[in-house]
N, CA, C and O atoms as a MOPAC input file, in Angstrom:
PM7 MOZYME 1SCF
protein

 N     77.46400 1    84.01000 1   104.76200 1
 C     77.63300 1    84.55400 1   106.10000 1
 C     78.36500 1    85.89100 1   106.00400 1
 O     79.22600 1    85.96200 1   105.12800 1
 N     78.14400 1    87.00600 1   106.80700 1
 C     78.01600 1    88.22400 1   106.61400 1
 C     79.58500 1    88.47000 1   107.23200 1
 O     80.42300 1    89.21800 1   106.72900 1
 N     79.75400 1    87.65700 1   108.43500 1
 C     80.96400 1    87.91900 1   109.44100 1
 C     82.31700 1    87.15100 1   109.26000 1
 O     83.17600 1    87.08200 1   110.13900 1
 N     82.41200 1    86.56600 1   107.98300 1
 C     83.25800 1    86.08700 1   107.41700 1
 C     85.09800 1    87.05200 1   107.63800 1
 O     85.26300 1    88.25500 1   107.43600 1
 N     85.94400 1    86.28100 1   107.98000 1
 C     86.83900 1    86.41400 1   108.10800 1
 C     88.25700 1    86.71600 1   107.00900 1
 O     89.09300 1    85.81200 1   107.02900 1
 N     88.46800 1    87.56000 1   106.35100 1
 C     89.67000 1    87.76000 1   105.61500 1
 C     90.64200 1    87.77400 1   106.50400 1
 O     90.84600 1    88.46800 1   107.50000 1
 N     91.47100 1    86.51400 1   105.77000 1
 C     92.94100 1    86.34700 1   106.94300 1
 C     94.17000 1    86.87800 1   105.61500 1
 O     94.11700 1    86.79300 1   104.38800 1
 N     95.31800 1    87.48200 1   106.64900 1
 C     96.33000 1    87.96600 1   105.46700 1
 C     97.57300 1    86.93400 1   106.18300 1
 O     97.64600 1    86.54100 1   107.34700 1
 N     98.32300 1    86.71700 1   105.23700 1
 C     99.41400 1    86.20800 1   105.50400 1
 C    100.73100 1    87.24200 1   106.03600 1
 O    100.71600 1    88.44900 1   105.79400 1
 N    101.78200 1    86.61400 1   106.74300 1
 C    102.40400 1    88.19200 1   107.09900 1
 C    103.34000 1    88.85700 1   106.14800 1
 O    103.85700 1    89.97300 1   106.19800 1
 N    103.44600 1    87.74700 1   105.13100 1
 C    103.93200 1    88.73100 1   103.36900 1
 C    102.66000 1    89.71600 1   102.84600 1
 O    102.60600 1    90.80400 1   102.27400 1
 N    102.14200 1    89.20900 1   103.11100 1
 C    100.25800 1    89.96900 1   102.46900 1
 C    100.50600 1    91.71800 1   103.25900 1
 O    100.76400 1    92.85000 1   102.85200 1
 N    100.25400 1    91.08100 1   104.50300 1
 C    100.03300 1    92.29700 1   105.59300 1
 C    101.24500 1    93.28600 1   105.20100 1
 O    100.92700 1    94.29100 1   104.56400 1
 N    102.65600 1    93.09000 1   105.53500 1
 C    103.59400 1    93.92800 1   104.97000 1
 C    103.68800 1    94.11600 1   103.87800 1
 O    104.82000 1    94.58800 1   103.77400 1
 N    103.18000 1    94.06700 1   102.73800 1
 C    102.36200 1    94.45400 1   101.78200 1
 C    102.03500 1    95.87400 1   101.89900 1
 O    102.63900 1    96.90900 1   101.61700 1
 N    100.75400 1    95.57100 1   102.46300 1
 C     99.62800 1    96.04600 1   102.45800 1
 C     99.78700 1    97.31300 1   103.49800 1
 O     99.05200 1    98.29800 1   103.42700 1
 N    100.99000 1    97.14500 1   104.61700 1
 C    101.17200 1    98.15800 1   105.04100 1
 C    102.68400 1    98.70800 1   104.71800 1
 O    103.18400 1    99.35500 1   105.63900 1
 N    103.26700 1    98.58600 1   103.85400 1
 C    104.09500 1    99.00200 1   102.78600 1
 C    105.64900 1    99.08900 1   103.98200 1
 O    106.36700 1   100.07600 1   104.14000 1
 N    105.78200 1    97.80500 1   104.62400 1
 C    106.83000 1    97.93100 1   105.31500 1
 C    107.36000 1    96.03900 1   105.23100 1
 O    106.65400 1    95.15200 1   104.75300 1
 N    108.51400 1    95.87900 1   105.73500 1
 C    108.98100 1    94.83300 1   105.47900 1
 C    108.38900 1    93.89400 1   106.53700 1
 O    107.61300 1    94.34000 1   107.38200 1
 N    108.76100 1    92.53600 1   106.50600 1
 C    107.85000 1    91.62000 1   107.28300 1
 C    108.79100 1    91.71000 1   108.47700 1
 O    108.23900 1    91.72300 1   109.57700 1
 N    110.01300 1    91.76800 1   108.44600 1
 C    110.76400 1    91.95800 1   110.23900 1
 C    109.92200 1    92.84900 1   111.03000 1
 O    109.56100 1    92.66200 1   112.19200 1
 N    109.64500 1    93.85200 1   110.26100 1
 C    108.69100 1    95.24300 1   111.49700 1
 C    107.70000 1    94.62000 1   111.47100 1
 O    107.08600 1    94.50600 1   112.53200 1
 N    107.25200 1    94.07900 1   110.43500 1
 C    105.61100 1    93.45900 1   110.76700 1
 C    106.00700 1    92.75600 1   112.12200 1
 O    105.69100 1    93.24100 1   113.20900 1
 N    106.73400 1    91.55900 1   111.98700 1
 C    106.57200 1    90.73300 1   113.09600 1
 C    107.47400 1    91.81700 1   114.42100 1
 O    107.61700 1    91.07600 1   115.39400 1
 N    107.90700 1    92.82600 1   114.64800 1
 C    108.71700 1    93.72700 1   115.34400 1
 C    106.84600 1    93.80000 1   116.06200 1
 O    106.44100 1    93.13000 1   117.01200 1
 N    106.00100 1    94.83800 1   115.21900 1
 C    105.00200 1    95.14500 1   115.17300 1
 C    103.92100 1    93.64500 1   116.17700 1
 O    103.32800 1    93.62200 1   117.25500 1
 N    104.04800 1    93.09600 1   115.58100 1
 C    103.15100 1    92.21400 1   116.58900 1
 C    103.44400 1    91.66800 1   117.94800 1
 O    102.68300 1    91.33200 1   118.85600 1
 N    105.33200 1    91.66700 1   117.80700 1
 C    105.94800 1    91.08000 1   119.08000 1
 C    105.26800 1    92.34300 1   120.13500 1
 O    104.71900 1    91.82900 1   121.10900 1
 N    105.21000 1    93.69200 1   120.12800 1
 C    104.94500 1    94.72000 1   120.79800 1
 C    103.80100 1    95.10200 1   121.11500 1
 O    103.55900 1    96.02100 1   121.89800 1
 N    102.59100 1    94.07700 1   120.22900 1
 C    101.39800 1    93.87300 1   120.43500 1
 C    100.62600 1    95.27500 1   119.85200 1
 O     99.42900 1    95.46100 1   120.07300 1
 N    101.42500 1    96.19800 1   119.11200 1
 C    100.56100 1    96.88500 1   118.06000 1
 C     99.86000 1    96.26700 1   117.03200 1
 O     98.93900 1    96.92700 1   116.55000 1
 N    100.06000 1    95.21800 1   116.60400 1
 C     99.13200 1    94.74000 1   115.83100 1
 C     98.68300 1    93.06500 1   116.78400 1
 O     99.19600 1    92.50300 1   117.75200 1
 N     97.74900 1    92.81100 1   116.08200 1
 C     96.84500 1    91.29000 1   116.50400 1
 C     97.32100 1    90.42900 1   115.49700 1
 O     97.43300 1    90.80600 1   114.33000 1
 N     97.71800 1    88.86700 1   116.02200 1
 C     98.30000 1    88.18600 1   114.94600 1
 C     97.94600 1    86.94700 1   115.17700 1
 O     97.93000 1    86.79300 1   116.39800 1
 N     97.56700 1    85.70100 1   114.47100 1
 C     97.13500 1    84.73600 1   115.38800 1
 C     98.33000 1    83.53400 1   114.83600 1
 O     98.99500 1    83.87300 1   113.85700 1
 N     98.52200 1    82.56700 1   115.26400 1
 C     99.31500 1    81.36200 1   114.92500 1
 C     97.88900 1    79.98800 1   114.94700 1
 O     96.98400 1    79.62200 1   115.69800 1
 N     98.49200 1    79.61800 1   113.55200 1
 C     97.85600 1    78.34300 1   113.35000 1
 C     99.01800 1    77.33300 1   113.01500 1
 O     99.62800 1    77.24700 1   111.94900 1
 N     99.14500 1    76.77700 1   113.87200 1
 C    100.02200 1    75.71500 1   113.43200 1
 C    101.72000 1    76.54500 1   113.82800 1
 O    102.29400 1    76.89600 1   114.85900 1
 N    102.02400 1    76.57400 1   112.34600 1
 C    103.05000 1    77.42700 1   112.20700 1
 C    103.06200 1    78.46700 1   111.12700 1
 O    103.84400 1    78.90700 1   110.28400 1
 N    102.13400 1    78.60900 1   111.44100 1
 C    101.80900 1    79.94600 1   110.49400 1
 C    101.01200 1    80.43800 1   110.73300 1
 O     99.90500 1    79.92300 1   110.89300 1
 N    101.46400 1    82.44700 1   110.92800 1
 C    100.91800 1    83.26800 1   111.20200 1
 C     99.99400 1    84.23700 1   110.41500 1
 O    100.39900 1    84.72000 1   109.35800 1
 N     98.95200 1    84.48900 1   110.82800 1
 C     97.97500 1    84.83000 1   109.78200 1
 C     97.89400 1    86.48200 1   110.66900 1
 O     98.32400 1    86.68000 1   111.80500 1
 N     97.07200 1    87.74100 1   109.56400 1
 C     96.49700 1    88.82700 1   110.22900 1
 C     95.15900 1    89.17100 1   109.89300 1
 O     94.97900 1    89.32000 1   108.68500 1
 N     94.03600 1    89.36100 1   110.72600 1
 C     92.74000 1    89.47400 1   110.26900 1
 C     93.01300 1    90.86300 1   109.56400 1
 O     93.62700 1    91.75300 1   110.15100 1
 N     92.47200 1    91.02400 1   108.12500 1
 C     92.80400 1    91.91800 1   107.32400 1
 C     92.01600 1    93.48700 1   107.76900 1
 O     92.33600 1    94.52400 1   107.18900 1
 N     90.68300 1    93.45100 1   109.16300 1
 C     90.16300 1    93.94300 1   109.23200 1
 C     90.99600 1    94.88400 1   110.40200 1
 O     91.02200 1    96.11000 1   110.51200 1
 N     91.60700 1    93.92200 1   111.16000 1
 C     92.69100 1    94.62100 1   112.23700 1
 C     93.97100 1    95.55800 1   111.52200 1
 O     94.28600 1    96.70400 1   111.84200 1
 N     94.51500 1    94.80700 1   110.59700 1
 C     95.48800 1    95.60500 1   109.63600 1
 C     95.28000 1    97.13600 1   109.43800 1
 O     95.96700 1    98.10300 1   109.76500 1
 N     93.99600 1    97.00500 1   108.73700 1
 C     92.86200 1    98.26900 1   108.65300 1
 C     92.58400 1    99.45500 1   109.24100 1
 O     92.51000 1   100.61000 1   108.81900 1
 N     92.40200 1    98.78700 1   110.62100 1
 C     92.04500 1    99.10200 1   111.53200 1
 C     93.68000 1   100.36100 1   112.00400 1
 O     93.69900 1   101.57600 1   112.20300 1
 N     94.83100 1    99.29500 1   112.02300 1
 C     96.15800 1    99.62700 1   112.41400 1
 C     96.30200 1   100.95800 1   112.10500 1
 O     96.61100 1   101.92700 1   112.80000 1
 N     95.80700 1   100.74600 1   110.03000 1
 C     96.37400 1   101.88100 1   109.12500 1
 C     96.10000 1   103.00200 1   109.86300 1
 O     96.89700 1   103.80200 1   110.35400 1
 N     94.62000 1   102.98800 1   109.90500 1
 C     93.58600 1   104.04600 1   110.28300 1
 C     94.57400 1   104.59800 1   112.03500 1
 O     94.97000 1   105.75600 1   112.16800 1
 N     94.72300 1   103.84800 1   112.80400 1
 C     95.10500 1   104.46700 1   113.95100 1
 C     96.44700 1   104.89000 1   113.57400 1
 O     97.04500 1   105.41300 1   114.51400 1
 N     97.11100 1   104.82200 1   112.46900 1
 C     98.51900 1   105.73700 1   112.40300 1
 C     98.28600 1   107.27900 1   111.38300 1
 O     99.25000 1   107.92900 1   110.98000 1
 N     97.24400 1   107.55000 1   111.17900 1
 C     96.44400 1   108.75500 1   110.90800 1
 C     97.24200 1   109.71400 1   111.23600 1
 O     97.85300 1   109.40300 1   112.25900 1
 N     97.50100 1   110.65000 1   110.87800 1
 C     98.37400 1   111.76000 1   111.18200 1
 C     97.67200 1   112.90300 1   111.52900 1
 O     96.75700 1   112.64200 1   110.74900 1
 N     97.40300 1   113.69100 1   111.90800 1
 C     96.28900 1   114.48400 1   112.56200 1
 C     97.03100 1   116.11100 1   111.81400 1
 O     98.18300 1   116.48300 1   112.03800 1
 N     96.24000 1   116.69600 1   111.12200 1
 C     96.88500 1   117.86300 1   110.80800 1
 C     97.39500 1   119.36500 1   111.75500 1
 O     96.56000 1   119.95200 1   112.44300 1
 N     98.75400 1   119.81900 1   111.67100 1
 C     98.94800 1   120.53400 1   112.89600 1
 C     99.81200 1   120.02900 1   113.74100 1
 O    100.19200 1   120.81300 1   114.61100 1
 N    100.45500 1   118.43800 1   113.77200 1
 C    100.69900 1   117.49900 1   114.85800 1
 C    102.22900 1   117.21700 1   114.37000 1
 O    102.88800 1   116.36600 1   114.96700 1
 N    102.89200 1   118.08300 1   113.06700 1
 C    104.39600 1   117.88900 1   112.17700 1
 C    104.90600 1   118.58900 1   112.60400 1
 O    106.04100 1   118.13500 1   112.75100 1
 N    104.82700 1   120.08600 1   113.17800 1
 C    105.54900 1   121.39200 1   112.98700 1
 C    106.88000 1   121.18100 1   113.89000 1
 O    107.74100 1   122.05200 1   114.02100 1
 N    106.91400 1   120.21700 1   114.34300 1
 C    108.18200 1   119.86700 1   114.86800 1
 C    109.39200 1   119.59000 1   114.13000 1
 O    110.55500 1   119.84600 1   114.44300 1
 N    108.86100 1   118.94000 1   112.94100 1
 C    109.66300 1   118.31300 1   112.03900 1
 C    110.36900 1   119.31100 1   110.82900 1
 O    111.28100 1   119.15200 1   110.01700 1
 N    109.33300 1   120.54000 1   111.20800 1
 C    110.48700 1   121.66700 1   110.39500 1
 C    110.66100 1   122.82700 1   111.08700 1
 O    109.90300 1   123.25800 1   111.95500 1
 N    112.09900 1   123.54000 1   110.52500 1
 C    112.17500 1   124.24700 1   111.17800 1
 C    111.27400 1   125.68700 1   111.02300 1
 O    110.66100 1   125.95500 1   109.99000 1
 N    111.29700 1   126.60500 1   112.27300 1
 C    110.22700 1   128.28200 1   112.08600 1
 C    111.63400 1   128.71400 1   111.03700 1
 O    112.80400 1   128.35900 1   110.89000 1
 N    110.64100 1   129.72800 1   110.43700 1
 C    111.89500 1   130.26800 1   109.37000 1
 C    112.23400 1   131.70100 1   110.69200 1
 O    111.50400 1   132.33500 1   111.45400 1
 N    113.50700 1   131.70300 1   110.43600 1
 C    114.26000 1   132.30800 1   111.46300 1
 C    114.50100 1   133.94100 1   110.64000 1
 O    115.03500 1   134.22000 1   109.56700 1
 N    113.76300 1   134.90700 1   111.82300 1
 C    113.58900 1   135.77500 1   110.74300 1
 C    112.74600 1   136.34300 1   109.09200 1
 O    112.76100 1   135.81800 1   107.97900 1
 N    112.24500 1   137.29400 1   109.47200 1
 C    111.40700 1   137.29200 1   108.23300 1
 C    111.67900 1   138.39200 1   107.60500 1
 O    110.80100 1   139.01700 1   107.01000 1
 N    113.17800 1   138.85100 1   107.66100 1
 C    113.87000 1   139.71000 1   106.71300 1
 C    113.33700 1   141.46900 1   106.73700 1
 O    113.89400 1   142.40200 1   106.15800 1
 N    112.04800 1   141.51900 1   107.63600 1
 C    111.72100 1   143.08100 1   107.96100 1
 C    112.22300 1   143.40000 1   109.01100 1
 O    112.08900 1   144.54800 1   109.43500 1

């Protein structure tokens, strides 16, 4: 079956998105990410994760805030 499901665990997922599992679950309480509960344990479809990375994309042009104009250009 083609539509088969990869589930991540939420050690997997913070992993995979290179942050600790408190923000992961920070992250789902806020409903940026999709998370499902089975039982007592929370799984992440690995395709939504993915999906997450891709929407935190940084768009080039979108930093220049983050440094400063050089002040003066000495002519």
């Amino acid at each position: 079956m083609s539509d088969d499901i990869t589930w991540l665990s939420t050690a997997a997922a913070a992993e995979r998105l290179g942050i600790t599992p408190r923000t992961l679950y920070r992250f789902i309480d806020e409903g940026q990410l999709a998370a499902y509960k089975f039982g007592r344990v929370i799984r992440l479809k690995q395709d939504d994760v993915d999906a997450y990375i891709e929407s935190c994309r940084v768009e080039p042009g979108s930093m220049s805030h983050l440094y400063p104009e050089t002040a003066g250009s000495g002519e």
